[in-house]
C-alpha positions in Angstrom: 0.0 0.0 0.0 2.0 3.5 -1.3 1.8 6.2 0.7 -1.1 8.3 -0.8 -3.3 5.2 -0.3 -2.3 4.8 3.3 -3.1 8.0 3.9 -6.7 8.2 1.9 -7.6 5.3 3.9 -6.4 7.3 6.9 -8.5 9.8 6.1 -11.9 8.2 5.2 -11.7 6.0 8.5 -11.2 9.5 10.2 -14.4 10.4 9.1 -15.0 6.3 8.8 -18.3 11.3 13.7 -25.5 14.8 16.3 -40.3 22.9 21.9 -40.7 25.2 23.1 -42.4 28.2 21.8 -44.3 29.3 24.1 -46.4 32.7 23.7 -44.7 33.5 20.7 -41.8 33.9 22.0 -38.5 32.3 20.8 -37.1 29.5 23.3 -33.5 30.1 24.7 -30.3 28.5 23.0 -30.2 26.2 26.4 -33.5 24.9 26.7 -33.8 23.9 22.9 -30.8 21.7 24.1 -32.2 20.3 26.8 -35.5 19.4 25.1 -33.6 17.9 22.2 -31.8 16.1 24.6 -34.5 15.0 26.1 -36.4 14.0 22.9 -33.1 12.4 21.7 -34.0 9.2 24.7 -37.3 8.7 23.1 -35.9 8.0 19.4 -36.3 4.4 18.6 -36.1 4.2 14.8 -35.1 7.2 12.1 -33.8 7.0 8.6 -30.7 9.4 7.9 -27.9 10.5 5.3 -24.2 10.7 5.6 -22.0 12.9 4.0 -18.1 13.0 4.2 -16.4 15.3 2.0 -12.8 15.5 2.0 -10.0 17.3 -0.4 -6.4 17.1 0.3 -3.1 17.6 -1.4 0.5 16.3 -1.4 3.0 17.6 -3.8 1.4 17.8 -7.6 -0.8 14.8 -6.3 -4.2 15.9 -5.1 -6.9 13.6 -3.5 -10.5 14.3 -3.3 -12.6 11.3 -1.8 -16.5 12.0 -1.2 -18.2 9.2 0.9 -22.4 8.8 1.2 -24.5 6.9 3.2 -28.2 6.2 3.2 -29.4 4.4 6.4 -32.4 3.5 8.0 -31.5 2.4 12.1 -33.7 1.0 15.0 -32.9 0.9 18.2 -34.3 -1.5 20.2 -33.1 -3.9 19.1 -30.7 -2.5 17.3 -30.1 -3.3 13.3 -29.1 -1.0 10.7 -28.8 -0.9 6.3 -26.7 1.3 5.1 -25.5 1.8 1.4 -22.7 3.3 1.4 -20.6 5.4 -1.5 -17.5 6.4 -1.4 -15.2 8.1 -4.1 -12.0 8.6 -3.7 -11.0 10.1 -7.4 -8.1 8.4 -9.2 -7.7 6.0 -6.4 -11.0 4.7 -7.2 -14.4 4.2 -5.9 -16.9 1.6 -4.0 -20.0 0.5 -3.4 -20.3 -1.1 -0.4 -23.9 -2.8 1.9 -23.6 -2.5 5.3 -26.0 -4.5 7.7 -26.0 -4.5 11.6 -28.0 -6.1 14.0 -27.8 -7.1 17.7 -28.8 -11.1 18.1 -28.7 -13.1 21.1 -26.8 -10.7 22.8 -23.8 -10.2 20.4 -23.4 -7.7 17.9 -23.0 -8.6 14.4 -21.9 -6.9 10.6 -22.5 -7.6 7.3 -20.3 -6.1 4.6 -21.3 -6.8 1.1 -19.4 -6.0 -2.3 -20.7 -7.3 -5.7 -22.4 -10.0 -3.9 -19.8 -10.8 -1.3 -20.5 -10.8 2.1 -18.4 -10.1 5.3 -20.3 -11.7 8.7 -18.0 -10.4 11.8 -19.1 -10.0 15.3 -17.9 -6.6 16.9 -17.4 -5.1 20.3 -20.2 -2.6 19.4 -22.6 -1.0 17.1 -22.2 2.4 18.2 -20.5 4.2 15.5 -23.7 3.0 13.1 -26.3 4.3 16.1 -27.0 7.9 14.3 -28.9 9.2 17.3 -26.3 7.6 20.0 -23.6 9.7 18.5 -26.3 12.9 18.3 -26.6 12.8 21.7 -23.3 12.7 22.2 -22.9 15.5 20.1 -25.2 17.1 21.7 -23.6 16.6 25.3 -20.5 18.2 24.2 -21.2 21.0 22.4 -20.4 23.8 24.2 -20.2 28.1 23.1 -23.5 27.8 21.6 -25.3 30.5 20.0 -28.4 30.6 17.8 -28.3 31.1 14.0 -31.7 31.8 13.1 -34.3 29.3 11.3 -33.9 27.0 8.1 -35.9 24.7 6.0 -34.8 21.2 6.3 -36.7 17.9 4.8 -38.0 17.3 7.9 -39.3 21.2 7.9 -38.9 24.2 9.9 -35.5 23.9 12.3 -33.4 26.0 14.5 -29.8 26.2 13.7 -27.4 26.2 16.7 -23.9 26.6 16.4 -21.2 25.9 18.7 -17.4 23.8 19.1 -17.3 20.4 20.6 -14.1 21.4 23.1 -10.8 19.4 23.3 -11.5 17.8 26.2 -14.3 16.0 24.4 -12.7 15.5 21.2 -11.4 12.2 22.4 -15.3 10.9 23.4 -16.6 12.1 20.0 -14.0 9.7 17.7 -14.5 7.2 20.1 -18.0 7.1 18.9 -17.0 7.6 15.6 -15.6 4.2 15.1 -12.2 5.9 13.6 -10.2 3.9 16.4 -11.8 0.8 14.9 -11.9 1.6 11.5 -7.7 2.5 12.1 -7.1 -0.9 13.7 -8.7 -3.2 11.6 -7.5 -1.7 8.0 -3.9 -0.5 9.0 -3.1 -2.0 12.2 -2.6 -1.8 15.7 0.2 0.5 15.3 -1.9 3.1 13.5 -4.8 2.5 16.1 -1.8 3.9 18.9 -0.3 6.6 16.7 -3.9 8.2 16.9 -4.9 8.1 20.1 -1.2 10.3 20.5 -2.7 12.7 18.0 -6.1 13.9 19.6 -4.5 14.4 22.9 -4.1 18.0 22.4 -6.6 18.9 19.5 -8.2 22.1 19.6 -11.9 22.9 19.2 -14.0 21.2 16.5 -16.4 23.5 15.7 -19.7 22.0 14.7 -24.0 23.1 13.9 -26.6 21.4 15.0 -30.3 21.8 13.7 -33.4 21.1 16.3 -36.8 20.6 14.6 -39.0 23.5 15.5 -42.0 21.5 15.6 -41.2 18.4 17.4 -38.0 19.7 19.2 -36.0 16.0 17.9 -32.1 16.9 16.6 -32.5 16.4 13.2 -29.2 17.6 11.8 -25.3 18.1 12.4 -22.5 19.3 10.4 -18.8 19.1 11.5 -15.8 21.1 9.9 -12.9 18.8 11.2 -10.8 20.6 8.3 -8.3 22.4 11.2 -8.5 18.9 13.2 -7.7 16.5 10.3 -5.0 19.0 8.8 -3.3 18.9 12.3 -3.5 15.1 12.4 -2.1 14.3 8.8 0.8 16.2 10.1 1.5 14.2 13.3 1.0 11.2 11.3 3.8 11.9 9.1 6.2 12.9 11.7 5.3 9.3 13.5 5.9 7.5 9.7 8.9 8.5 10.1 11.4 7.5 7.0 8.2 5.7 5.6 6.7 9.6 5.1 10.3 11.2 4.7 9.7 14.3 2.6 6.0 13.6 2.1 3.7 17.2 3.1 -0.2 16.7 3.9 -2.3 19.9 2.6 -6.0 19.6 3.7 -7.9 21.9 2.6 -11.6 20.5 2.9 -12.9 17.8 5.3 -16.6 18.4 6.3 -19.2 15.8 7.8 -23.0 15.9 7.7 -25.5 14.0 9.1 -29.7 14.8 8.2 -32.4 12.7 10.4 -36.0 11.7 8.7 -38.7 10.0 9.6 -38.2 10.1 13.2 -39.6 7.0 14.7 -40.9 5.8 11.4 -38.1 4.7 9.2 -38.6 2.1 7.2 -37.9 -1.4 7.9 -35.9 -3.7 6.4 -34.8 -7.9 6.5 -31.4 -8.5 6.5 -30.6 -10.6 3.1 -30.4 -14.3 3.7 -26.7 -14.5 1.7 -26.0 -11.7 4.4 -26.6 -14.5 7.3 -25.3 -17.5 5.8 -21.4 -15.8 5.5 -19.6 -17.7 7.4 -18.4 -15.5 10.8 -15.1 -14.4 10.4 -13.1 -15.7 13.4 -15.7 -18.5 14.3 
């Protein structure tokens, strides 16, 4: 694996991350976060998009990788589909079908490629639980201020916009799955070399939207372009002669995540292919 690859994959595992009127009067920044928090415990099912959108340079050689995901998730149990896209320009591009489901008390994948499936059983399903991670989100924002109203599918939302502060940095790509993603496609090594690298990040600023009518999260962007510019540079001083001369530009790297159908998403069966893989370790 050159260098360049190494480092796309780096980069897409990085990313591999969130009521109240009353008498016509507009609610305060901190109670439409505590009702959305509060609304957050009573999701149980919701169908959402993905977005990471990345752009980086090195040398003459520039790398743009775009990855989308449509999901539907329940929660209780939990099981998730996902299609996921992801295009990473001259270094090519995937398709890939994600399943997830909790069973008899384990947690279990499904990765499927042109009709090839991938059955693992995992620590956890948290980095596919879109609402786990938006109340995460929402537990470490911090600075907030209101931005005024927009028009999402899902209609009318606030928009709130704050940082998620170093000290929670480490809590939020912990729920990210970047440590796992790391681990399993580069190795333990890499897994270590991050958690040096968010030790002392700064602020990740971030937005979240809060549906006006029904006072559910529905929507979060992060700009991790500072963050992840910062990181590809600690990663190629711990290379070492691997990355010797080798400069990381990043000048993009954006993630979104939009909620729908709150509580109604639609339901799916996990193909039958899907469970007769045989379980990778078994």
């Amino acid at each position: 694996m050159n260098i360049m690859k190494k480092i796309g994959v780096f980069a897409v595992a990085a990313v591999s991350v969130l009521a109240m009127a009353s008498c016509g009067a507009e609610p305060s920044v901190e109670a439409i976060l505590e009702e959305a928090q509060k609304q957050s415990q009573a999701v149980k099912s919701m169908d959402y998009t993905i977005t990471a959108d990345m752009e980086m340079k090195s040398g003459d050689e520039a790398v743009s990788m775009v990855m989308t995901g449509d999901a539907s998730c329940f929660t209780d149990p939990m099981k998730l589909k996902m299609t996921m896209n992801m295009d990473m320009g001259e270094l090519g591009s995937q398709a890939v079908d994600v399943y997830a489901e909790e069973a008899d008390g384990k947690f279990i994948t499904y990765s499927g490629v042109s009709g090839n499936w991938i059955k693992q059983e995992v620590d956890s399903l948290q980095q596919y639980d879109g609402m786990s991670n938006m109340k995460i989100y929402l537990d470490s924002a911090d600075s907030v201020k209101m931005d005024g109203e927009e028009e999402l599918q899902s209609g009318t939302a606030y928009k709130l916009s704050g940082v998620i502060s170093g000290d929670s940095i480490e809590k939020v790509i912990n729920a990210s799955g970047i440590m796992d993603s790391m681990t399993g496609q580069l190795g333990a090594e890499y897994g270590e070399m991050l958690k040096s690298m968010y030790s002392d990040m700064g602020d990740l600023p971030m937005t979240i939207w809060v549906s006006k009518k029904d006072n559910y999260p529905v929507k979060y962007k992060m700009d991790m372009t500072a963050m992840m510019s910062q990181m590809m540079n600690k990663l190629m001083e711990q290379m070492g002669d691997e990355a010797q001369g080798v400069t990381i530009e990043v000048s993009k790297m954006v993630m979104e995540m939009e909620m729908k159908n709150v509580n109604a998403a639609t339901d799916f069966e996990i193909p039958q292919e899907a469970k007769d893989a045989p379980l990778i370790g078994a």
